[in-house]
Backbone as numpy.savetxt, mean C-alpha at the origin, in Angstrom:
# Nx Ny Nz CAx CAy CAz Cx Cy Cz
61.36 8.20 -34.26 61.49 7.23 -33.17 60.64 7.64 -31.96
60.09 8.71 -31.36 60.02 9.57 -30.57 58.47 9.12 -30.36
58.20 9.04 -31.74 56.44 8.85 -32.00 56.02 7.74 -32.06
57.20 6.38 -32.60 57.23 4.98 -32.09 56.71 4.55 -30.91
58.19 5.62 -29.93 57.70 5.25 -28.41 56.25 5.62 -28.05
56.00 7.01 -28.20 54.38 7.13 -27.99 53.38 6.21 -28.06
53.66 5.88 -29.27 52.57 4.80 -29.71 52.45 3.45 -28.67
53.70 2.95 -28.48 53.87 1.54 -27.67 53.50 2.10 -26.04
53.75 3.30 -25.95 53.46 3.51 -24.17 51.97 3.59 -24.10
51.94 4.11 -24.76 49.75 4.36 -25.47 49.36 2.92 -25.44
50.45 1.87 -25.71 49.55 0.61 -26.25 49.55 -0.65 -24.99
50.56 0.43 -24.18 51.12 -0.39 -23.41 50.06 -0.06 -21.79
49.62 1.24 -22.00 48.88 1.53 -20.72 47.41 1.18 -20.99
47.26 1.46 -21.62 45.79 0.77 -22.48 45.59 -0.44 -22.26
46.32 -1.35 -22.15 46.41 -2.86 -21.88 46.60 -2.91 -20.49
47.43 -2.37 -19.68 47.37 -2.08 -18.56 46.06 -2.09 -17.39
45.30 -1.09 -18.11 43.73 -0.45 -18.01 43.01 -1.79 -18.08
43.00 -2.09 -19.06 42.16 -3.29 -19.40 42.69 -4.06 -18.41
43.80 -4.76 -18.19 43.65 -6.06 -16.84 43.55 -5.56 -15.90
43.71 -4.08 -15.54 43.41 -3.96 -14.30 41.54 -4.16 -13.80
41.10 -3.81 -15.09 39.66 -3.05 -14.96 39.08 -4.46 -14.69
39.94 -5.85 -15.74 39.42 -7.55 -16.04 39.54 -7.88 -14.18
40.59 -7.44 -13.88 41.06 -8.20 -12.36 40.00 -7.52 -11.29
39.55 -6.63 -11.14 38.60 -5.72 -10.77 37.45 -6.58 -10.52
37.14 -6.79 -11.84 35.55 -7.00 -12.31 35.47 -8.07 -12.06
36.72 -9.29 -11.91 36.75 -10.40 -11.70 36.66 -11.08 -10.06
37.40 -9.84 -9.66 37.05 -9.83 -8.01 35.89 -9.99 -7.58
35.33 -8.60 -7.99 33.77 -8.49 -7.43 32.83 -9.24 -8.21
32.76 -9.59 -9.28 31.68 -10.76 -9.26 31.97 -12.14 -8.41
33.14 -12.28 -8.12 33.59 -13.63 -7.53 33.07 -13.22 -5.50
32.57 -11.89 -5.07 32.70 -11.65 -3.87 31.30 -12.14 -3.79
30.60 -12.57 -2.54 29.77 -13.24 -1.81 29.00 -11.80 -1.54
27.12 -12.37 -1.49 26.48 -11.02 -0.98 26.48 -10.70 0.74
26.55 -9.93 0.85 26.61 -9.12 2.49 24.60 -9.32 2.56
24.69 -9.63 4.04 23.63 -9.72 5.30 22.54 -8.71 4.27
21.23 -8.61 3.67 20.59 -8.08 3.28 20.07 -6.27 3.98
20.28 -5.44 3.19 19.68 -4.47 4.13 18.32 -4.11 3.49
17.13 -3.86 4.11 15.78 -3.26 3.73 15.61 -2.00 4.47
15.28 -1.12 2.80 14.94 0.17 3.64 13.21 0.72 3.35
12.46 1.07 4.30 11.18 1.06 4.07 11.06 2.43 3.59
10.35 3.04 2.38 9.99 3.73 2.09 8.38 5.14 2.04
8.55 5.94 2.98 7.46 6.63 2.80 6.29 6.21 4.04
5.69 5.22 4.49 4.89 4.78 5.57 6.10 4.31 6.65
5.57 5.15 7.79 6.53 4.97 9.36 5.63 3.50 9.99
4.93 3.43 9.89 3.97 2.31 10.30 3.94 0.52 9.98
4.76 -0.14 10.22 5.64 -1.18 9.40 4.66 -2.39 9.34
3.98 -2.83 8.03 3.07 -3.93 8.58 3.58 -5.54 7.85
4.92 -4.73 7.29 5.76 -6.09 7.22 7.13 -5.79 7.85
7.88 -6.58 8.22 9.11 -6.47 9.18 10.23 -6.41 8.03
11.40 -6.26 8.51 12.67 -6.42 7.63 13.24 -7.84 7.53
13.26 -8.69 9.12 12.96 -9.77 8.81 12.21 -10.66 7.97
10.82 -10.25 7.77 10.17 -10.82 6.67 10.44 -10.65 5.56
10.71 -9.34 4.87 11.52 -8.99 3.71 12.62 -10.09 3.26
13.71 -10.22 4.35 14.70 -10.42 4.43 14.21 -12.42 4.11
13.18 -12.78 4.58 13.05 -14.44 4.45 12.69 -14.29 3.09
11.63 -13.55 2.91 11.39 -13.78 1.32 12.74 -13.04 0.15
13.67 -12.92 0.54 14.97 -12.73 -0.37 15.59 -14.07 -0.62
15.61 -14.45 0.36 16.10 -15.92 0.75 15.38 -16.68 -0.03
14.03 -16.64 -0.32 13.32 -18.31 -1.10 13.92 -18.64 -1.87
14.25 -18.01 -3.20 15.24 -18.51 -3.75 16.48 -19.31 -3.56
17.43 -18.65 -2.44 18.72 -19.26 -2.47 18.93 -19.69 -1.04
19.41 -20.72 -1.25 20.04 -21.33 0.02 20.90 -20.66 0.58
20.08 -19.83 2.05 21.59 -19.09 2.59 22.15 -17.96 1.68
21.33 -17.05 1.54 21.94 -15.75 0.73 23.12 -15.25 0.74
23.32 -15.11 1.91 25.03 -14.36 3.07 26.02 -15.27 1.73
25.81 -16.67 1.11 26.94 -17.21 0.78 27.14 -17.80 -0.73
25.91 -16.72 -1.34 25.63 -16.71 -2.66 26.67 -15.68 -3.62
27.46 -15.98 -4.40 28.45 -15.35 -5.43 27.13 -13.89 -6.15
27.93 -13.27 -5.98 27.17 -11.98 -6.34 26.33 -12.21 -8.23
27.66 -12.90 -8.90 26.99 -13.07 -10.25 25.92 -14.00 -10.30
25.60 -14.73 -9.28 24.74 -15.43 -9.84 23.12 -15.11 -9.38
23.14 -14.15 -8.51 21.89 -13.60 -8.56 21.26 -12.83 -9.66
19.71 -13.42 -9.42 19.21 -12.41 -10.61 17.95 -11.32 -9.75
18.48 -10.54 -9.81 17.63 -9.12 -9.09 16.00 -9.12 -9.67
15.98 -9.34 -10.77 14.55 -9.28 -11.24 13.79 -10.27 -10.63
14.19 -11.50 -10.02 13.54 -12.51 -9.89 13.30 -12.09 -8.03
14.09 -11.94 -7.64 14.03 -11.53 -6.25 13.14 -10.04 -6.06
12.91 -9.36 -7.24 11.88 -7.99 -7.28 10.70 -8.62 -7.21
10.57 -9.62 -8.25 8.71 -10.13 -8.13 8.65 -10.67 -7.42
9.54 -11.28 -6.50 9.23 -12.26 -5.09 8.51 -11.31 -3.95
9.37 -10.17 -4.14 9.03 -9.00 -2.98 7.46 -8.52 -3.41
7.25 -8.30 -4.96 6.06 -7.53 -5.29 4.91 -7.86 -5.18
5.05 -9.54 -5.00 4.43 -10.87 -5.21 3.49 -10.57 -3.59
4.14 -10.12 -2.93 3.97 -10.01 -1.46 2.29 -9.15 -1.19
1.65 -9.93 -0.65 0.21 -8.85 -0.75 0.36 -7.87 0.02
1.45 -7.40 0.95 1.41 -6.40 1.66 2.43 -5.01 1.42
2.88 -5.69 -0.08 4.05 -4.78 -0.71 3.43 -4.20 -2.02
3.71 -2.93 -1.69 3.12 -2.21 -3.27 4.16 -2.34 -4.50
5.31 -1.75 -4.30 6.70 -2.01 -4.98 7.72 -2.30 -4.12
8.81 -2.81 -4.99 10.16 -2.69 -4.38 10.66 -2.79 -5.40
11.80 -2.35 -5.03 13.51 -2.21 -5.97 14.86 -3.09 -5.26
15.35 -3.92 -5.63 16.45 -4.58 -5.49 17.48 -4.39 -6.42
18.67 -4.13 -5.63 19.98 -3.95 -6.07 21.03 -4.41 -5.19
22.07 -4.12 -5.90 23.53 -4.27 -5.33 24.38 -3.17 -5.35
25.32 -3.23 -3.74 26.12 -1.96 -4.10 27.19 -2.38 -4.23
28.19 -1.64 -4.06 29.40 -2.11 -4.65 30.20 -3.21 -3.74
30.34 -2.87 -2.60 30.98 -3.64 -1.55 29.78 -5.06 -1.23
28.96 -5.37 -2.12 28.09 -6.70 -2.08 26.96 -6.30 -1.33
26.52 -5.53 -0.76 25.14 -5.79 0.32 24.03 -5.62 -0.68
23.07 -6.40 -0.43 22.24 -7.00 -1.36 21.08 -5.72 -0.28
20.43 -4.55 -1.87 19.45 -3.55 -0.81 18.07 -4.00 -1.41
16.80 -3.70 -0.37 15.69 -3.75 -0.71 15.28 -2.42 -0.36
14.64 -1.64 -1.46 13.83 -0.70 -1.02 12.50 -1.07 -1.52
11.45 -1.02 -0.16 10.08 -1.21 -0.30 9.38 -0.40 0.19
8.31 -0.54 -0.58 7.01 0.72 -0.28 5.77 -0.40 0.06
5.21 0.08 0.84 4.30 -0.91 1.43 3.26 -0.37 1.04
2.01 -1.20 0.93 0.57 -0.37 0.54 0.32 -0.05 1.82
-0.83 0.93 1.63 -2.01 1.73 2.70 -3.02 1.24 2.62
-3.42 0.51 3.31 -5.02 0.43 3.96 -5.78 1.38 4.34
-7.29 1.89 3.71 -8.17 2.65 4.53 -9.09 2.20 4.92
-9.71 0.69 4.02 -10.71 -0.09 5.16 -10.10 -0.98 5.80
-11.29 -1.64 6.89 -10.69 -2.87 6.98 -12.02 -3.77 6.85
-12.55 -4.86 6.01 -13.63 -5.51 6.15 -13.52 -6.76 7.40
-14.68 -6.52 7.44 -14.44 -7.20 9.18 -16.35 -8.09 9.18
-15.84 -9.09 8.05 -17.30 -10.05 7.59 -16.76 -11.35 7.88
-17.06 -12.57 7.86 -16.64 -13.65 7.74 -14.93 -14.05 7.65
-14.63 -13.47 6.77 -12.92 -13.26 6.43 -12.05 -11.53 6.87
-11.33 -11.51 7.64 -10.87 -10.16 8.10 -9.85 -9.75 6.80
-9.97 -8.29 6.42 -8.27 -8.18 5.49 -8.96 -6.35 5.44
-7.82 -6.26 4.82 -7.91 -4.59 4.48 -8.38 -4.23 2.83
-8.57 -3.09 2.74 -8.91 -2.95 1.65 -7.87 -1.44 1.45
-6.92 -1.67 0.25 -5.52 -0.88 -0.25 -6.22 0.00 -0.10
-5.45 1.46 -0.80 -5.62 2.44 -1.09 -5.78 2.38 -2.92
-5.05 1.15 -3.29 -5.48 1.06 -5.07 -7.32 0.21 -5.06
-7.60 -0.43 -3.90 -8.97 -1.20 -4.10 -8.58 -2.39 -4.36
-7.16 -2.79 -3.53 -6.89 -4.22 -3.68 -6.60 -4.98 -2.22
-6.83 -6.24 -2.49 -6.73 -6.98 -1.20 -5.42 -6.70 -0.42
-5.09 -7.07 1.21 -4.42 -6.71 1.57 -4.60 -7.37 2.92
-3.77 -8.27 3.54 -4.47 -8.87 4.84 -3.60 -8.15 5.96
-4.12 -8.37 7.38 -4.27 -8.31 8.21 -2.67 -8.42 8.35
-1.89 -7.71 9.58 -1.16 -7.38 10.26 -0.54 -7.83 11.31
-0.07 -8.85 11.80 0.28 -8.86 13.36 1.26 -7.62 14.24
1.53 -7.25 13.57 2.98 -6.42 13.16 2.17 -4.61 13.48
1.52 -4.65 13.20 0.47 -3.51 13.29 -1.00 -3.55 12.97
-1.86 -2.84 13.68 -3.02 -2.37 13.01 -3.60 -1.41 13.00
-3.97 -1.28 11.67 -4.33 0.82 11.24 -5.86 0.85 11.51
-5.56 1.82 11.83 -7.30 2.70 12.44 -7.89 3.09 11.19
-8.75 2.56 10.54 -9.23 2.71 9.31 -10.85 2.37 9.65
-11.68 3.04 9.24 -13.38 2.18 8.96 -13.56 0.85 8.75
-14.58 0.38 9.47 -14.69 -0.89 9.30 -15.48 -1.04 8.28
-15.64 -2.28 7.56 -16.39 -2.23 6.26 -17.19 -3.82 6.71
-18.51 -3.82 7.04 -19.48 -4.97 7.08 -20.46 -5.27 6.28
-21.26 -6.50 6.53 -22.34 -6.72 5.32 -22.19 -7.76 4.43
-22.38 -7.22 3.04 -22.26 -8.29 2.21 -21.00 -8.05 1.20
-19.70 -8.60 1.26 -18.58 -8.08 0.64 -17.83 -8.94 0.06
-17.40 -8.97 -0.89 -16.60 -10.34 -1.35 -15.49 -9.42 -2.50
-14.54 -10.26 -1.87 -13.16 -9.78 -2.08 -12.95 -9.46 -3.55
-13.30 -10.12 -4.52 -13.40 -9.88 -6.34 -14.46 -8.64 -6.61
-14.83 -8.11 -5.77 -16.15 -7.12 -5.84 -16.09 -5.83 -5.05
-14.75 -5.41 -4.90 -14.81 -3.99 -3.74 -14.70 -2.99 -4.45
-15.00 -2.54 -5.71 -14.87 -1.51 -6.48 -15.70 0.02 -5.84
-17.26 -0.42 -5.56 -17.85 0.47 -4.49 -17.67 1.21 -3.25
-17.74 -0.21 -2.51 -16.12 0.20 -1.01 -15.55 0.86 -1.35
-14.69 0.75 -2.09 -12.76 1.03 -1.93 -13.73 3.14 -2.54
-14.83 2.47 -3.61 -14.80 4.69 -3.61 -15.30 5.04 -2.27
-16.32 4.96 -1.40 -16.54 4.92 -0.20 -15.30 5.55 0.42
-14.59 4.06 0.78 -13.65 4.53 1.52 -12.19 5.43 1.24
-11.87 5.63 0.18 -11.15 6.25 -0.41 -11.73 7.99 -0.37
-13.18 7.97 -0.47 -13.83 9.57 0.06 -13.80 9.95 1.36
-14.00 8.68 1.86 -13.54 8.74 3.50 -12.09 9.41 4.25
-11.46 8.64 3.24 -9.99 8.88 3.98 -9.57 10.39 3.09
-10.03 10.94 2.30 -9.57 12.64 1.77 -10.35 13.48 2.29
-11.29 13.35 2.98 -12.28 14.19 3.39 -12.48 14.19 5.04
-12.13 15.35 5.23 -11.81 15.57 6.87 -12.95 15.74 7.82
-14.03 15.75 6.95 -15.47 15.93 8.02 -15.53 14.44 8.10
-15.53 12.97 7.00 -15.99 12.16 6.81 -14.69 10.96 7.57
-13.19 11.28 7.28 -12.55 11.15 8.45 -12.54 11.29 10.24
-13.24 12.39 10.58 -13.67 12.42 11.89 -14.37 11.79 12.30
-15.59 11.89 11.54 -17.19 11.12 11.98 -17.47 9.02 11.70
-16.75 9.36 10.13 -17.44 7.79 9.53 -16.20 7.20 10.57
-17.17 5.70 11.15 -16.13 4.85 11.94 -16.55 3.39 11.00
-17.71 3.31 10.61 -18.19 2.24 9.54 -18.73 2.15 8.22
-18.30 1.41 6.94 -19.41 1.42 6.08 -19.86 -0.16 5.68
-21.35 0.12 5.49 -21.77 -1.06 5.25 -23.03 -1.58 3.78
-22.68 -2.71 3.74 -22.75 -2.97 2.47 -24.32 -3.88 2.55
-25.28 -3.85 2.13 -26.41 -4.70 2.14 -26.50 -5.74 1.08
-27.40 -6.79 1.49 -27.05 -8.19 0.23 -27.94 -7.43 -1.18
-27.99 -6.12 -0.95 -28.92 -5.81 -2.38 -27.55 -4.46 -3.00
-26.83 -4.62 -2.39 -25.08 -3.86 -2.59 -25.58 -2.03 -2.03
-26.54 -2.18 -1.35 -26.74 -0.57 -1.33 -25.79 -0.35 -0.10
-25.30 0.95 -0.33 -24.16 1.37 0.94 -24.82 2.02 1.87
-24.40 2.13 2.91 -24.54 3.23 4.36 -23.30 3.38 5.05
-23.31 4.36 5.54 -22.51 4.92 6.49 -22.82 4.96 8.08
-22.09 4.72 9.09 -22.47 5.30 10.53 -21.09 5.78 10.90
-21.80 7.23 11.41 -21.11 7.97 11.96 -20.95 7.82 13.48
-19.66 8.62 14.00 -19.43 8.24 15.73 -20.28 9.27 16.02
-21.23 8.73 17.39 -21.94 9.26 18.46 -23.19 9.69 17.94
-23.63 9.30 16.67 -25.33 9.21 15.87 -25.36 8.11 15.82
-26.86 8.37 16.22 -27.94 6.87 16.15 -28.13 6.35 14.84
-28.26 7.42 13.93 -29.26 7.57 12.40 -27.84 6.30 11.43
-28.05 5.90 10.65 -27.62 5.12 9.32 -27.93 6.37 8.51
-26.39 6.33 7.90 -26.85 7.23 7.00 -26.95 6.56 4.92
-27.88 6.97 4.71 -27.59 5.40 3.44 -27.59 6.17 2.06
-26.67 5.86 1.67 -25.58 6.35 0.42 -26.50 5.55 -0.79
-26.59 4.88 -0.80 -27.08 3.96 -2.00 -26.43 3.47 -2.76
-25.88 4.21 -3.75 -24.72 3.89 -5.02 -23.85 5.00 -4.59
-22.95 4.57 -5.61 -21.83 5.46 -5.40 -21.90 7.10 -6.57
-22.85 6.72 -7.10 -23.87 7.53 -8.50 -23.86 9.22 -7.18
-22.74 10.45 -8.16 -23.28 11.60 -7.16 -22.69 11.89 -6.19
-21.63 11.25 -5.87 -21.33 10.69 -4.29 -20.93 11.96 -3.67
-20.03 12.90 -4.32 -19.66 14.34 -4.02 -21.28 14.75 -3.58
-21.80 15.08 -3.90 -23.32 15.44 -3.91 -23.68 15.04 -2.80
-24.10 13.97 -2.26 -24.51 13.43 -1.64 -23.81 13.77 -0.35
-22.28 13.83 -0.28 -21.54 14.25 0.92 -21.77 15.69 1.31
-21.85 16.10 0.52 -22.13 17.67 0.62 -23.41 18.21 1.15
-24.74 17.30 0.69 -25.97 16.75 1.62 -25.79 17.05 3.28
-24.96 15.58 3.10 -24.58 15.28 4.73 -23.85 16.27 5.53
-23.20 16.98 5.10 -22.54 17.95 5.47 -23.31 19.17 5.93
-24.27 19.72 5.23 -25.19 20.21 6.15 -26.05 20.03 6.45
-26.54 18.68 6.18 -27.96 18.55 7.23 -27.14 18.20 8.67
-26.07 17.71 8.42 -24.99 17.58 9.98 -24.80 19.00 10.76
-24.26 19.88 9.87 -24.57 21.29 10.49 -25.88 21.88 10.90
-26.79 21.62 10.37 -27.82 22.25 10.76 -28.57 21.99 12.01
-28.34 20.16 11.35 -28.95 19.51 12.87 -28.12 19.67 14.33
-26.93 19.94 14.02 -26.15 19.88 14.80 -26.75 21.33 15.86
-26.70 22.08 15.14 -27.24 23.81 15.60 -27.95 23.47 16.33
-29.43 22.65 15.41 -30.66 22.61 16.17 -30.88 21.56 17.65
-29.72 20.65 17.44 -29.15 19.62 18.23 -30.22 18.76 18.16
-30.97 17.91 16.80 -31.52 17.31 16.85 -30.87 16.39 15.88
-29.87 16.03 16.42 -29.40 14.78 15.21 -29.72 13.46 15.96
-30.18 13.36 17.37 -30.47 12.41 17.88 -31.80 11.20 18.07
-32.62 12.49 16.75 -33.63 12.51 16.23 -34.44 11.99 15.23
-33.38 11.11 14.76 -33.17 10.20 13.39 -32.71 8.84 13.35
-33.12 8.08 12.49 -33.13 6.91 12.74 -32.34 6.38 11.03
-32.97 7.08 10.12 -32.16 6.77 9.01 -32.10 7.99 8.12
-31.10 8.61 7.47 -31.04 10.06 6.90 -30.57 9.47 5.62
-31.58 9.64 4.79 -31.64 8.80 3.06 -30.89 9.96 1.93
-29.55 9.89 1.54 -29.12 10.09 0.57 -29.01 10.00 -0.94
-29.56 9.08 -0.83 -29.59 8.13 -2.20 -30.14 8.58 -3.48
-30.99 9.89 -3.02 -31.30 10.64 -4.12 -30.50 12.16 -4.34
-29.94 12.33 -5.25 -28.97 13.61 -5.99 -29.68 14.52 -4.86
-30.87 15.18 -5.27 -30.80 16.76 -4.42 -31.80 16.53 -3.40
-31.81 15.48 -2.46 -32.84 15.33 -1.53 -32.07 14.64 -0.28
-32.43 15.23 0.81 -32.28 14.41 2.13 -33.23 13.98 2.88
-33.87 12.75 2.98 -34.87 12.49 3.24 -34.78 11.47 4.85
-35.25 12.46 5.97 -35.01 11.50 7.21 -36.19 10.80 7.78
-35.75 9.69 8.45 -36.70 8.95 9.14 -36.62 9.38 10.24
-37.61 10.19 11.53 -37.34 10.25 12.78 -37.25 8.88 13.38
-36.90 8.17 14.68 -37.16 7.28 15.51 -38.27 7.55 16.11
């Protein structure tokens, strides 16, 4: 008899478990999402707002604050955010007490092309516009540039922004209608002209000391164009 009872109290809390866990689960899908929170990830520099985040959560649903938790679908509200040209990723979830979270990572800009149409150019070599919200001190990129075609740029400027001599000095790069690159540096007269991107380590390493040397001799003011474009040669034009 003893082991009877066992069995039925076993069968009896077990069932117990279960409606409690049904009444639970039934609650919180039936609870409404809480005021959105966005948390920005990794860049202090905000070139989209939380407000903006927060409107594009919303396209979807009328009035989020008063949307039933089950009937959101998180994946669809992730590509809305990713969709965003000024968002690299995000992650959307729910916590337990309903607040609907965004965590986003925003891209980095290191150019900015500044031709006919203004926008940035990522840190992946993808488009990226303009800011009201902020604007980053990055090289300007002029000339001949079109947005389906920055593969050159973006190495340019991507050598630019890891390299601490070429960070100090380069304030521009520019692009000619025959795609050959140049550089100008702050407080030289000279263009300095890269050509291709063919070498490019090489070529910086060039610049690097004919910059030192001239620098010594203090005749960098002395030049009008300092030709890179060939692997083991620096070839200057005086003015």
């Amino acid at each position: 008899m003893q082991v009877k009872w066992y069995h039925i109290k076993m069968v009896l809390l077990l069932g117990l478990v279960t409606f409690l866990f049904a009444f639970a689960s039934g609650r919180n899908a039936k609870r409404y999402v809480a005021k959105p929170k966005v948390n920005f990830l990794g860049e202090n520099n905000l070139f989209i707002t939380s407000e903006n985040v927060s409107k594009l959560l919303i396209q979807n649903y009328a009035g989020l604050e008063n949307v039933p938790k089950e009937t959101l679908d998180l994946n669809v509200l992730e590509n809305t955010l990713k969709s965003n040209a000024m968002i690299k990723n995000a992650e959307v979830y729910l916590s337990v007490n309903g607040t609907l979270n965004a965590d986003i990572v925003q891209k980095t800009p290191i150019a900015r092309v500044n031709t006919n149409a203004s926008y940035y150019i990522d840190a992946d070599g993808q488009y990226m516009p303009l800011s009201s919200n902020f604007s980053a001190r990055v090289p300007l990129v002029t000339g001949y540039v079109e947005k389906n075609n920055l593969k050159s740029v973006h190495t340019v400027a991507q050598k630019v922004m890891n390299d601490d001599f070429l960070k100090t000095h380069v304030f521009e790069i520019h692009r000619d209608q025959n795609h050959k690159l140049y550089l100008k540096l702050r407080q030289c007269h000279f263009m300095v002209k890269l050509g291709d991107v063919n070498f490019i380590d090489k070529k910086i390493n060039n610049l690097k000391a004919f910059y030192k040397k001239s620098s010594k001799e203090k005749t960098l003011n002395s030049y009008s164009v300092v030709n890179l474009q060939f692997e083991n040669q620096v070839i200057c034009t005086k003015i």
